[in-house]
Every structure is written in C-alpha cells, then in structure tokens.
N, CA, C and O atoms as a Tripos MOL2 file, in Angstrom:
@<TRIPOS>MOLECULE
protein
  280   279    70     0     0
PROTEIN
NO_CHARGES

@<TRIPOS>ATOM
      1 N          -4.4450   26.9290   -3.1210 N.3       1 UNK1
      2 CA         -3.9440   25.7520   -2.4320 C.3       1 UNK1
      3 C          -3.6720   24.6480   -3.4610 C.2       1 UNK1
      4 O          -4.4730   24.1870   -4.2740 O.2       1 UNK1
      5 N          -2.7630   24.4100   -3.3270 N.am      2 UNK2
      6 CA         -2.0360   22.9380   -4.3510 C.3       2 UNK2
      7 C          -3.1230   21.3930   -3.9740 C.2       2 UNK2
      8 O          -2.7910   20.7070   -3.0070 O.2       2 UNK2
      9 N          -3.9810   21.1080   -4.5510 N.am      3 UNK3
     10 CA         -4.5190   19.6720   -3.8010 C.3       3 UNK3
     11 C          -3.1660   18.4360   -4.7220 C.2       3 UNK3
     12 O          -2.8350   18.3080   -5.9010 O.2       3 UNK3
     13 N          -2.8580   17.9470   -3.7940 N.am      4 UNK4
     14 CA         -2.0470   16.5430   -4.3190 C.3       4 UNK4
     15 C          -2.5620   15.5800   -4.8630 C.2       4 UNK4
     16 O          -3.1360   15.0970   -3.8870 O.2       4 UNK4
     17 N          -2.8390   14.8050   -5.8410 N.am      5 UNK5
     18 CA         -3.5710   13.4320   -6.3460 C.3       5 UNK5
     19 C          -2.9130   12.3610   -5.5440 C.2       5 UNK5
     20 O          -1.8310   12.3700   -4.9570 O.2       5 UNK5
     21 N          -3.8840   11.3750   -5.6670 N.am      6 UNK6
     22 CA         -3.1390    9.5540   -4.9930 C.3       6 UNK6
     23 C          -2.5060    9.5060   -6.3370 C.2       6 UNK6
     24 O          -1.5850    8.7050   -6.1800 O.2       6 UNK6
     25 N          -2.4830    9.9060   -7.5430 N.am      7 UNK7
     26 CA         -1.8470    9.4660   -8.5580 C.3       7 UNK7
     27 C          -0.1630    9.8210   -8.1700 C.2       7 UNK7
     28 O           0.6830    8.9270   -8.1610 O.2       7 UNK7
     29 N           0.0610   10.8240   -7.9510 N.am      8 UNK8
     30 CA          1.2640   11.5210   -7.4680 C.3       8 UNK8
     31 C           1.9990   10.4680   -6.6430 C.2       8 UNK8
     32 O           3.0540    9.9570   -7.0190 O.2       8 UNK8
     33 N           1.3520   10.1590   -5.4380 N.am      9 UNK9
     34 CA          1.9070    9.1530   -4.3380 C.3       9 UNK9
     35 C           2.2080    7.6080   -4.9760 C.2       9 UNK9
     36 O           3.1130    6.8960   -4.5410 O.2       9 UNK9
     37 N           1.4510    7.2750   -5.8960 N.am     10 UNK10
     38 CA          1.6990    6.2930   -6.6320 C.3      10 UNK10
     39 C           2.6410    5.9360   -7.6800 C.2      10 UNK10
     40 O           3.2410    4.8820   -7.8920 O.2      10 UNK10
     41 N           2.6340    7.1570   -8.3450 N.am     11 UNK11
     42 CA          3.7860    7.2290   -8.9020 C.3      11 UNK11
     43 C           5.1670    7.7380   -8.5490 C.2      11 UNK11
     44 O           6.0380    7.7570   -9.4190 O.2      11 UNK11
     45 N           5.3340    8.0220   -7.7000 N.am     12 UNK12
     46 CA          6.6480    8.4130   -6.6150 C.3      12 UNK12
     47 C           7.0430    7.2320   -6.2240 C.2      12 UNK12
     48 O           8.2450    6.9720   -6.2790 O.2      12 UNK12
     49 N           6.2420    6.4060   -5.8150 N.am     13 UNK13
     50 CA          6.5560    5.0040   -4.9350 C.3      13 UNK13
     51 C           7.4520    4.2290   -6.1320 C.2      13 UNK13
     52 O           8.5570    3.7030   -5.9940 O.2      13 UNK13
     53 N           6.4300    4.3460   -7.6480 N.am     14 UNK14
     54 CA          6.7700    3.4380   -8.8100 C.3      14 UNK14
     55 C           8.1390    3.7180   -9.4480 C.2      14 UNK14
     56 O           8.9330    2.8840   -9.8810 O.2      14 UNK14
     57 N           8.2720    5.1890   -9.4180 N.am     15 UNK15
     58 CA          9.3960    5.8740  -10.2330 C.3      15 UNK15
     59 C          10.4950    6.1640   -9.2660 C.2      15 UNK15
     60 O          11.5280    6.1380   -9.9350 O.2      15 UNK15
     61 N          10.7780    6.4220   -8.0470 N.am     16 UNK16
     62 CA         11.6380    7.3470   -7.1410 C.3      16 UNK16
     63 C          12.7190    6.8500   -7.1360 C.2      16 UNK16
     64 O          12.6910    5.6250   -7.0150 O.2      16 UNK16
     65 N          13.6310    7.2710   -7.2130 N.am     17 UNK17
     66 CA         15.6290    6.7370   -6.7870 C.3      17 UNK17
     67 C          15.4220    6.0790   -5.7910 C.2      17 UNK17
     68 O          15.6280    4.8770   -5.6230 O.2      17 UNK17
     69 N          14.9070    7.0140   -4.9180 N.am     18 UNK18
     70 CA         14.5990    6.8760   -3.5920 C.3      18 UNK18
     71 C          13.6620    5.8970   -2.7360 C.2      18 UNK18
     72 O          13.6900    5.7770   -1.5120 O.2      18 UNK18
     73 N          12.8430    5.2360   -3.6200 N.am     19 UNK19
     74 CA         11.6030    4.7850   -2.9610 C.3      19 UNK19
     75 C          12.0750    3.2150   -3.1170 C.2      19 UNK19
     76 O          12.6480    2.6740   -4.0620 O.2      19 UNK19
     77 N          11.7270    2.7870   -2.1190 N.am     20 UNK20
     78 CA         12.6470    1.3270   -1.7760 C.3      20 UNK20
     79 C          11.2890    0.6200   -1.5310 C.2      20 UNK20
     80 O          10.3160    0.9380   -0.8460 O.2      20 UNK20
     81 N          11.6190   -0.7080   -2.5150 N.am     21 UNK21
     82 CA         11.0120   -1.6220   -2.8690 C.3      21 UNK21
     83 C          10.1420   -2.2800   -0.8560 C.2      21 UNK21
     84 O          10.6760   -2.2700    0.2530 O.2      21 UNK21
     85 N           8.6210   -2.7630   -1.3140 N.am     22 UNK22
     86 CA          8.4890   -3.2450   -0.2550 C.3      22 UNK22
     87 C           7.7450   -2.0750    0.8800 C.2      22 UNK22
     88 O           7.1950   -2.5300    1.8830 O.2      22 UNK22
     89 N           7.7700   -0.7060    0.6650 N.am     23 UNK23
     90 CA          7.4220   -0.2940    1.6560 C.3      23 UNK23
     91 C           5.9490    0.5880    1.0580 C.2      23 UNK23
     92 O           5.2880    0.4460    0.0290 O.2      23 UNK23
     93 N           5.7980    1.6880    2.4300 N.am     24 UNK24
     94 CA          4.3750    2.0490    1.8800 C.3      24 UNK24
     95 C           4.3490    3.7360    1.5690 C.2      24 UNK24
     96 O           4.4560    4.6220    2.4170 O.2      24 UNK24
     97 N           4.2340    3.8460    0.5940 N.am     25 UNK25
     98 CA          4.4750    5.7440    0.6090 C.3      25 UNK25
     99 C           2.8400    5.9440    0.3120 C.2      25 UNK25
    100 O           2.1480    5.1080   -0.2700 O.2      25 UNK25
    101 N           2.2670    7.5020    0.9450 N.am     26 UNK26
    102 CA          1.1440    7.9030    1.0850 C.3      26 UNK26
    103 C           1.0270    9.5110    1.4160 C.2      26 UNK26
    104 O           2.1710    9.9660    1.3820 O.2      26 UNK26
    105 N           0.5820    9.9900    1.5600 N.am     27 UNK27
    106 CA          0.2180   11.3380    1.7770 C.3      27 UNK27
    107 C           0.8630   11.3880    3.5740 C.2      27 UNK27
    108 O           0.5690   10.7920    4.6100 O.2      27 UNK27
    109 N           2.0410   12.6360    3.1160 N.am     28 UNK28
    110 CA          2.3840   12.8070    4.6540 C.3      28 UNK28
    111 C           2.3730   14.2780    5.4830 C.2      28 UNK28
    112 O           3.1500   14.9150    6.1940 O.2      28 UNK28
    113 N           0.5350   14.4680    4.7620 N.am     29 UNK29
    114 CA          0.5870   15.5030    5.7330 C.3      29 UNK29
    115 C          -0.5270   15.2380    7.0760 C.2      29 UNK29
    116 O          -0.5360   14.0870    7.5120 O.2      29 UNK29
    117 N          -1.2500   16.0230    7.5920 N.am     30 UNK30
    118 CA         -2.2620   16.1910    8.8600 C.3      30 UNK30
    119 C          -2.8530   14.6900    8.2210 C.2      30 UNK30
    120 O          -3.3630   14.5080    7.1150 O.2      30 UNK30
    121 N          -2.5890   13.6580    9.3530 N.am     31 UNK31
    122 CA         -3.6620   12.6580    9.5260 C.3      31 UNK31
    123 C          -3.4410   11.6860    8.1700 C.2      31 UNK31
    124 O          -4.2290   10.8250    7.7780 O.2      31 UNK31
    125 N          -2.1840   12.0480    7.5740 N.am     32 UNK32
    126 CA         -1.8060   10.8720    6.3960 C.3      32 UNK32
    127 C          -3.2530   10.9040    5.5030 C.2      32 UNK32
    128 O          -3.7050    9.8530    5.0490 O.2      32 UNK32
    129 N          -3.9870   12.2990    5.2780 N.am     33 UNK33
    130 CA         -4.7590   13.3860    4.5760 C.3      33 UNK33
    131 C          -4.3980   13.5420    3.1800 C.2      33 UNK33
    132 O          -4.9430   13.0610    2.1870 O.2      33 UNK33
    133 N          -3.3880   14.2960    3.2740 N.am     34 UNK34
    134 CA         -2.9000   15.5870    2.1080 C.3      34 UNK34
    135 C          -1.3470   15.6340    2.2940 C.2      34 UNK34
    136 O          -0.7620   15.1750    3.2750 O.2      34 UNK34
    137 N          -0.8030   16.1970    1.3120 N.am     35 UNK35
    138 CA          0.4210   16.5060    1.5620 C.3      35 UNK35
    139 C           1.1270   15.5870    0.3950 C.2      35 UNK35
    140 O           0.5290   14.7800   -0.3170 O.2      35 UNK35
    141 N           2.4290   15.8650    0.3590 N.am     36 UNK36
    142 CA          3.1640   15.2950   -0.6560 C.3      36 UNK36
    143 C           3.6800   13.9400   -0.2320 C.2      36 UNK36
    144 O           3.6740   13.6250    0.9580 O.2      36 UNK36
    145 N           4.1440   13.1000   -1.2100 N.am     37 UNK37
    146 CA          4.2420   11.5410   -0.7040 C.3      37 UNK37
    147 C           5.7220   11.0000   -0.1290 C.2      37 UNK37
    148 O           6.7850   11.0260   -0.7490 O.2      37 UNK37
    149 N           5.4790   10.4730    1.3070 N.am     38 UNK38
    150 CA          6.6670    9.9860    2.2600 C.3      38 UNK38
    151 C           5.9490    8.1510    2.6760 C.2      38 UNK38
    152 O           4.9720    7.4150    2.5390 O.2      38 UNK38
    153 N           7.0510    8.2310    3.1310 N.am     39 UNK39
    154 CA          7.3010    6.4190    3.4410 C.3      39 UNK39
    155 C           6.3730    7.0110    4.6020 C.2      39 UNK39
    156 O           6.2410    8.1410    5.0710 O.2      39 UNK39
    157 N           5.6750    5.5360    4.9170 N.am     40 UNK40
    158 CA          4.9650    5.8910    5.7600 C.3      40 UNK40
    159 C           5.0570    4.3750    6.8580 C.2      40 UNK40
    160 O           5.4390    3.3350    6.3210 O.2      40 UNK40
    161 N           4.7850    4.3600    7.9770 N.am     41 UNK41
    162 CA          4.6650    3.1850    9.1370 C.3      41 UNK41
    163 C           3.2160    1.6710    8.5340 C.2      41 UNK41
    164 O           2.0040    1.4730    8.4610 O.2      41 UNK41
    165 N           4.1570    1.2200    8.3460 N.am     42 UNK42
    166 CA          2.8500    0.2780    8.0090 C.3      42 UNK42
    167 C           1.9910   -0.6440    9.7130 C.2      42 UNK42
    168 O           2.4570   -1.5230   10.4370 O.2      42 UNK42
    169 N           0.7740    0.0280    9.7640 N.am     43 UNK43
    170 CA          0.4670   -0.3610   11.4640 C.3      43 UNK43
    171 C           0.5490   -2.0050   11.0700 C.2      43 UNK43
    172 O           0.5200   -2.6760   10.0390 O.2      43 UNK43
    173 N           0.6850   -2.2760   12.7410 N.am     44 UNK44
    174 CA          0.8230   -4.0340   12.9470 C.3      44 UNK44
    175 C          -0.0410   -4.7940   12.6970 C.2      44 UNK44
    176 O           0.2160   -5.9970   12.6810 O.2      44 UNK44
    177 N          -1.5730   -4.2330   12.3750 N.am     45 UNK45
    178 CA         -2.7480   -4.8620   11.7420 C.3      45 UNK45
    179 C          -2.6080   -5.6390   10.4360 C.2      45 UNK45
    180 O          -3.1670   -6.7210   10.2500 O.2      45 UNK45
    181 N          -1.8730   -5.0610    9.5900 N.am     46 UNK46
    182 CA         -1.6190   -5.1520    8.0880 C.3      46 UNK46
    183 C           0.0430   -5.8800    7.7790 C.2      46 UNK46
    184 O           0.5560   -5.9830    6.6650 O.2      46 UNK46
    185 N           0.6410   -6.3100    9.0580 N.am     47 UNK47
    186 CA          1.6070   -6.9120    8.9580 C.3      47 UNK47
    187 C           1.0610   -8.5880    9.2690 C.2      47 UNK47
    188 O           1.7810   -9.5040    8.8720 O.2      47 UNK47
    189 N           0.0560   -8.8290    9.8300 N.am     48 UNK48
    190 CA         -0.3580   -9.9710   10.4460 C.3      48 UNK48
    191 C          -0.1460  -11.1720    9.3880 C.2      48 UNK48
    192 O          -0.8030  -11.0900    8.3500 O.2      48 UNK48
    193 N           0.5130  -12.0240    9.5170 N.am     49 UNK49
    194 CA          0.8090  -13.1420    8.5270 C.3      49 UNK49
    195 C          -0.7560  -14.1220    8.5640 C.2      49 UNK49
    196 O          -1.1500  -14.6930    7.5470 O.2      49 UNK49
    197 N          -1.3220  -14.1700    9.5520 N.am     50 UNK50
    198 CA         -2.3370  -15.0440    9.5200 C.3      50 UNK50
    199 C          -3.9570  -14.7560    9.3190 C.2      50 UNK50
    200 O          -4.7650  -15.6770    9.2040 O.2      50 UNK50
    201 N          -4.4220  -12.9810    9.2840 N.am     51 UNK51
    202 CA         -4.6290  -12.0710    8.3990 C.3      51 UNK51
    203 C          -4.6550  -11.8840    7.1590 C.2      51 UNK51
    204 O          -5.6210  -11.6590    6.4290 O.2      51 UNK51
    205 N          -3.1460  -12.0180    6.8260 N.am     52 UNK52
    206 CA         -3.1340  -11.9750    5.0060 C.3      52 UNK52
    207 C          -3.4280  -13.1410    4.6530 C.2      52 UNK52
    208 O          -3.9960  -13.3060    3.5730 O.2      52 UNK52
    209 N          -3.0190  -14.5410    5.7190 N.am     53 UNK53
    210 CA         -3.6320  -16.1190    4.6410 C.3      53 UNK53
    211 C          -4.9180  -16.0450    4.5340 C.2      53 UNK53
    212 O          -5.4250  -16.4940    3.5060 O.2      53 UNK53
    213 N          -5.9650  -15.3230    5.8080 N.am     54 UNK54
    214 CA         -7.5810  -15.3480    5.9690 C.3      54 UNK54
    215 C          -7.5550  -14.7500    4.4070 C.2      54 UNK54
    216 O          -7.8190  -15.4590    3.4360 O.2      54 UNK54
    217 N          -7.1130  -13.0080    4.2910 N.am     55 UNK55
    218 CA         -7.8330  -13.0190    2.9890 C.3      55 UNK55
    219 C          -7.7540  -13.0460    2.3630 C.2      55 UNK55
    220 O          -8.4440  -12.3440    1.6240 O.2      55 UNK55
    221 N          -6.5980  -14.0830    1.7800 N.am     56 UNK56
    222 CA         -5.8430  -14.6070    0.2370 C.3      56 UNK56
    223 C          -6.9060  -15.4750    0.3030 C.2      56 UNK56
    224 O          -7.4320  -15.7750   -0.7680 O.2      56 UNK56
    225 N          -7.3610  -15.9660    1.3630 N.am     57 UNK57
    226 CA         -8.4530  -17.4170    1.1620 C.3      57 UNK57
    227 C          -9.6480  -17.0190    0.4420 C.2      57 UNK57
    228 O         -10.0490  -17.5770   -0.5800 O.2      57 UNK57
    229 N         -10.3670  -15.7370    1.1860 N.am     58 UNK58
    230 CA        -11.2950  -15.2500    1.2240 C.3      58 UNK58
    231 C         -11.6210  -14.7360   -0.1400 C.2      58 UNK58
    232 O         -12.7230  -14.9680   -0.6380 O.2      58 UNK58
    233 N         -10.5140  -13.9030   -0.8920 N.am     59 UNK59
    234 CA        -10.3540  -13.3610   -2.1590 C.3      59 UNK59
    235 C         -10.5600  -14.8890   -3.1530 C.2      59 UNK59
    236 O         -11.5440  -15.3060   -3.7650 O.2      59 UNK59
    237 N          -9.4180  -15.3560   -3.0140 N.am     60 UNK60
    238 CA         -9.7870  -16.5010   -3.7020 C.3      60 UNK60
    239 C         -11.2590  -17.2250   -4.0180 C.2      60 UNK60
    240 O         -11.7000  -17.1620   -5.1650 O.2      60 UNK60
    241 N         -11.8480  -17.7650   -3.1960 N.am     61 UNK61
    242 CA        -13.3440  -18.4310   -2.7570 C.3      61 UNK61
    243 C         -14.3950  -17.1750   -3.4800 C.2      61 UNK61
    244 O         -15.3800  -17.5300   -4.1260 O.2      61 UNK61
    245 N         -14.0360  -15.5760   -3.2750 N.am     62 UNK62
    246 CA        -14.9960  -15.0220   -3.7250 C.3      62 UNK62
    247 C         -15.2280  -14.6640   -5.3080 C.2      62 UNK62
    248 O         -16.3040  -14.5680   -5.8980 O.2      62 UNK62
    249 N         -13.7790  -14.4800   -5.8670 N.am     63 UNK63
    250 CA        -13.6540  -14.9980   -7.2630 C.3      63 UNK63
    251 C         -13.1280  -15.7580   -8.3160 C.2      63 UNK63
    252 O         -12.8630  -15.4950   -9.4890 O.2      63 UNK63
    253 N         -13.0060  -17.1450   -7.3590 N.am     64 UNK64
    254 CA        -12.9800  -18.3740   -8.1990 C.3      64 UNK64
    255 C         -11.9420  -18.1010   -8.5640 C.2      64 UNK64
    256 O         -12.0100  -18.5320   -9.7150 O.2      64 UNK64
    257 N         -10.5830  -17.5270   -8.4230 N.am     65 UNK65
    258 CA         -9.3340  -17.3110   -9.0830 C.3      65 UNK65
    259 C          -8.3310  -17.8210   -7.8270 C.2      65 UNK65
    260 O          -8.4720  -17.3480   -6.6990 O.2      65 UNK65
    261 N          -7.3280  -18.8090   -8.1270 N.am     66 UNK66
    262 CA         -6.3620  -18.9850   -7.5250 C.3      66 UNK66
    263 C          -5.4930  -18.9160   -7.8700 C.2      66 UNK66
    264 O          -5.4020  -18.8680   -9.0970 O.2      66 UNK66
    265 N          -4.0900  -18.8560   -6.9540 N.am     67 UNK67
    266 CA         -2.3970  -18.3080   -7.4740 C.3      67 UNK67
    267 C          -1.7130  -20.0030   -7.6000 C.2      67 UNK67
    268 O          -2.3020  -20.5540   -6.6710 O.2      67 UNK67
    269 N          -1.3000  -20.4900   -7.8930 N.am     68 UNK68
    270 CA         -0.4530  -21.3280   -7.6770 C.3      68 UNK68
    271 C           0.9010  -21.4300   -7.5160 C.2      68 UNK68
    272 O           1.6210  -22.3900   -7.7880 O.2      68 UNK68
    273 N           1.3270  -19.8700   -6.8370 N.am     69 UNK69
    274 CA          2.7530  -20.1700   -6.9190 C.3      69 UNK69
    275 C           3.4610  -20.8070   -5.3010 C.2      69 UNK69
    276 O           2.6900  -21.6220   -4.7950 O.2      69 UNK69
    277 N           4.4170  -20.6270   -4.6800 N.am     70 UNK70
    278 CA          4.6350  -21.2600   -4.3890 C.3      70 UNK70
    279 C           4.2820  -20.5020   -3.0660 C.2      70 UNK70
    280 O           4.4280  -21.0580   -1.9770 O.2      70 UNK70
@<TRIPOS>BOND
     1     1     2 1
     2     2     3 1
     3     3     4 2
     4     3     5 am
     5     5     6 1
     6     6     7 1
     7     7     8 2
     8     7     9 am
     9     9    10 1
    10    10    11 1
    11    11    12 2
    12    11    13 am
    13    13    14 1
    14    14    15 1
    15    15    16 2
    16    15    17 am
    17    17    18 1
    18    18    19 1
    19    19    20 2
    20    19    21 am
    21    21    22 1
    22    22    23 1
    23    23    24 2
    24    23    25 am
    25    25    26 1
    26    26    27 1
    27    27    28 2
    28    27    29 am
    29    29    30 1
    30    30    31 1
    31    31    32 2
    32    31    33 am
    33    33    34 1
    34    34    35 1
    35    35    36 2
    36    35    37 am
    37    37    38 1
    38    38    39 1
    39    39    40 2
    40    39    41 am
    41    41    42 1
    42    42    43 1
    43    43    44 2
    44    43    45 am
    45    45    46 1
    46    46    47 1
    47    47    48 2
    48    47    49 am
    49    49    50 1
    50    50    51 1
    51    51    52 2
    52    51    53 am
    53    53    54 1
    54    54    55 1
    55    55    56 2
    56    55    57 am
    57    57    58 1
    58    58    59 1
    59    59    60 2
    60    59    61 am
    61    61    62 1
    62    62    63 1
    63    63    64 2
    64    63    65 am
    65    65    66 1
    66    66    67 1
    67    67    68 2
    68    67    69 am
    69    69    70 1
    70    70    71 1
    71    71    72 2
    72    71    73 am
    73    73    74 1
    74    74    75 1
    75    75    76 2
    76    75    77 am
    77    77    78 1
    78    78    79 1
    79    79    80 2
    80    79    81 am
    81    81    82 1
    82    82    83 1
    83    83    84 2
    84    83    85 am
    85    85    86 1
    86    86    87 1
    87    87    88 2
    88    87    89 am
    89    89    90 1
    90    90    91 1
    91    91    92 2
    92    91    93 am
    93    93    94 1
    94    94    95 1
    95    95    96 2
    96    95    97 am
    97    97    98 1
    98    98    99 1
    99    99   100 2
   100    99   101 am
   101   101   102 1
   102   102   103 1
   103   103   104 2
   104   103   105 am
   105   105   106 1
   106   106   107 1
   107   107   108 2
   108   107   109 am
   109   109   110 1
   110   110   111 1
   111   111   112 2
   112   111   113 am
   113   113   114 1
   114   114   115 1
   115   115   116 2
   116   115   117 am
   117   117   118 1
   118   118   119 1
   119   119   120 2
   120   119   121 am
   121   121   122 1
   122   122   123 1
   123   123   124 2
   124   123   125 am
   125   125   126 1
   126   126   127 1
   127   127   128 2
   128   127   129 am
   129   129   130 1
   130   130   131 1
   131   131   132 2
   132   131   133 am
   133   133   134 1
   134   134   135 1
   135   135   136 2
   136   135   137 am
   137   137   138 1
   138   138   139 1
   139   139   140 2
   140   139   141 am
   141   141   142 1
   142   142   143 1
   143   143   144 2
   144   143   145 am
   145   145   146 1
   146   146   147 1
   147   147   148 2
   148   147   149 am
   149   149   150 1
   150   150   151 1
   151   151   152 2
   152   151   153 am
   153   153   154 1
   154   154   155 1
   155   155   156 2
   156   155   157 am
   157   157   158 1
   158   158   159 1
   159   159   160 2
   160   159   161 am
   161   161   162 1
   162   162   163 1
   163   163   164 2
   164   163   165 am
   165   165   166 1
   166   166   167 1
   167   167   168 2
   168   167   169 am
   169   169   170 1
   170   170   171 1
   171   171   172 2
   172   171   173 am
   173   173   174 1
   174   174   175 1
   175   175   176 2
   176   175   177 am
   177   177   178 1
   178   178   179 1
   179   179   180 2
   180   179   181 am
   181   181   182 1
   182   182   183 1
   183   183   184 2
   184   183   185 am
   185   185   186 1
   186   186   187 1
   187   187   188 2
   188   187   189 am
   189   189   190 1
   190   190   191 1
   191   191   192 2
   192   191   193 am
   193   193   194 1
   194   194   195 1
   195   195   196 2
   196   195   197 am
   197   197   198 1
   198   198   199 1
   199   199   200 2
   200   199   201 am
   201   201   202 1
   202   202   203 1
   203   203   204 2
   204   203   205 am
   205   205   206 1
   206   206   207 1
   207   207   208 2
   208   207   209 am
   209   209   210 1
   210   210   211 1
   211   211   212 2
   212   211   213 am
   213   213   214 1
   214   214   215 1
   215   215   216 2
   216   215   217 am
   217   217   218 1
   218   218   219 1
   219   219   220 2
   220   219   221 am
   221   221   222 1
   222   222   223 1
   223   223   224 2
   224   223   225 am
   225   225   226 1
   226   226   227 1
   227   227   228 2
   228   227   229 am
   229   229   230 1
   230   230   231 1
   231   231   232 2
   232   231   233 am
   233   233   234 1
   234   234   235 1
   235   235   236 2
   236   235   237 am
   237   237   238 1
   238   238   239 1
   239   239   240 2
   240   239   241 am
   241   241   242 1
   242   242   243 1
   243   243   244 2
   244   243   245 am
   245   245   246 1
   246   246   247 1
   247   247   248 2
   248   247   249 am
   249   249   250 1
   250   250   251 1
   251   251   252 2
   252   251   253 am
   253   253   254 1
   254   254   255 1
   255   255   256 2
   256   255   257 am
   257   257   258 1
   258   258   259 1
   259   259   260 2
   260   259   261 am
   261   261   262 1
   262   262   263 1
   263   263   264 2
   264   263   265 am
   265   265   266 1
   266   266   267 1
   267   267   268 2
   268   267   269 am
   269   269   270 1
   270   270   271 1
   271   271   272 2
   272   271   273 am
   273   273   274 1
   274   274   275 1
   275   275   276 2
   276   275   277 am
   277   277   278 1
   278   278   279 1
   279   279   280 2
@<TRIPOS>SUBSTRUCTURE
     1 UNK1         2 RESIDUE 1 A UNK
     2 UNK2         6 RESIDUE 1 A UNK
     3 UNK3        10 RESIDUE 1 A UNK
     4 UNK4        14 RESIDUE 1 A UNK
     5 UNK5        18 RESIDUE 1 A UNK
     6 UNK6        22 RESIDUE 1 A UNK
     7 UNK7        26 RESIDUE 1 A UNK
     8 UNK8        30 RESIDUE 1 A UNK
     9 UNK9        34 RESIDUE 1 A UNK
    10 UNK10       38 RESIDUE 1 A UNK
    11 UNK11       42 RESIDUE 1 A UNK
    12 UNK12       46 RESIDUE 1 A UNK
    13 UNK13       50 RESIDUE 1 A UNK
    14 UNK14       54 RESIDUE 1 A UNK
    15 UNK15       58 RESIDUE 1 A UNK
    16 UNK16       62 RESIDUE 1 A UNK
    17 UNK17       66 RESIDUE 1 A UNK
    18 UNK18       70 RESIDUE 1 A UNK
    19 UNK19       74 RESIDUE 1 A UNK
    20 UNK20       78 RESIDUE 1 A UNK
    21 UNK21       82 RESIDUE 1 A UNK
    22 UNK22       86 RESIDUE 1 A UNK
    23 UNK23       90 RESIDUE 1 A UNK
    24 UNK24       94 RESIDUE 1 A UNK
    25 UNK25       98 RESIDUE 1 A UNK
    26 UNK26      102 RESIDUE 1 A UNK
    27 UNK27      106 RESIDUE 1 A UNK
    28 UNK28      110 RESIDUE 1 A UNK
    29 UNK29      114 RESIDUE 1 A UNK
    30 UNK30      118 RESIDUE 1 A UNK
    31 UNK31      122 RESIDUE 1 A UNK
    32 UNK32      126 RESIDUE 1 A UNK
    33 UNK33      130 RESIDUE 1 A UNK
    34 UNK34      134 RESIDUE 1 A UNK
    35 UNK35      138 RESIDUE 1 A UNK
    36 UNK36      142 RESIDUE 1 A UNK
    37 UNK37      146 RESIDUE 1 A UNK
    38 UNK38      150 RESIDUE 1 A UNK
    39 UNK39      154 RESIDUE 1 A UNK
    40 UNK40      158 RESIDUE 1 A UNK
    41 UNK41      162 RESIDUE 1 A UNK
    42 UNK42      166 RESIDUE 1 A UNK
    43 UNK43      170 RESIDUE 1 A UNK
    44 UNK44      174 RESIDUE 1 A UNK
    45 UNK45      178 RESIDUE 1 A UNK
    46 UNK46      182 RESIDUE 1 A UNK
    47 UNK47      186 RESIDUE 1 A UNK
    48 UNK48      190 RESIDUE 1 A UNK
    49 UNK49      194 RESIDUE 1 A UNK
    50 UNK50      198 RESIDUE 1 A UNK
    51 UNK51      202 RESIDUE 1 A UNK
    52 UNK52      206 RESIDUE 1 A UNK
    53 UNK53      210 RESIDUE 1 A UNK
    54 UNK54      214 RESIDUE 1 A UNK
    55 UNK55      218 RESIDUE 1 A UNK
    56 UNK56      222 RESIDUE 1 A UNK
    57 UNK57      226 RESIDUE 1 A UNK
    58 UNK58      230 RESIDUE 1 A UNK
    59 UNK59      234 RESIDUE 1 A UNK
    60 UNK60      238 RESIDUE 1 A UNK
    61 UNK61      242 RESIDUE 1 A UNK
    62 UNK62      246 RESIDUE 1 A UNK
    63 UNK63      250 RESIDUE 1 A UNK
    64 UNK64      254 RESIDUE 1 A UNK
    65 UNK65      258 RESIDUE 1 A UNK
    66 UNK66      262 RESIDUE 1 A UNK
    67 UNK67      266 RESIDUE 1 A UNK
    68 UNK68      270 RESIDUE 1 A UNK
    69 UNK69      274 RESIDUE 1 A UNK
    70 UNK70      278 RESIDUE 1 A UNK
C-alpha cells in the first residue's frame, strides 16, 4: 500500500499549475484521511470573519507579537 505524506499535499498546493492561490488542498480520500492531494471545501466554521479577528487577538496577547499591517 502506497501511504501518502502531508508533505506531498503541501507541496502540490506550493508547486501545482494547477493549484490556485487561496484555497485548501488535503488528502482526498475516505474521510479527507489518505489519498492523494485535491482542493478541498473549506467548512463555514473557518470562513467566519469574526472568528479569525478572536484569534488573531488571541495569538497575538499569547505571544507578545503583533502584525502591523494594514
């Protein structure tokens, strides 16, 4: 049996003709498991705009590092 690395999926995303900026590629086999790397649905949890400000805050505050861009 072939096991696939996350290295593989990572670098497909980084290198691909194909792989379009912005999205999420991951293992697309049984249960987003195993398998070779496809674009995948990013769920509506992880789209939440007010979510990502909680834990840009949260990250920030926990190691004293802030972004200043715009």
């Amino acid at each position: 049996m072939l096991r696939r690395s996350t290295a593989e999926r990572h670098l497909y995303a980084a290198t691909s003709p194909v792989a379009k900026s912005g999205r999420l590629y991951g293992p697309g086999g049984l249960g987003q498991l195993s398998g070779g790397p496809e674009e995948l649905t990013v769920y509506r949890s992880a789209r939440d705009d007010a979510d990502a400000a909680r834990l840009w805050e949260i990250s920030e505050t926990l190691t004293g590092v802030t972004y200043g861009g715009a």
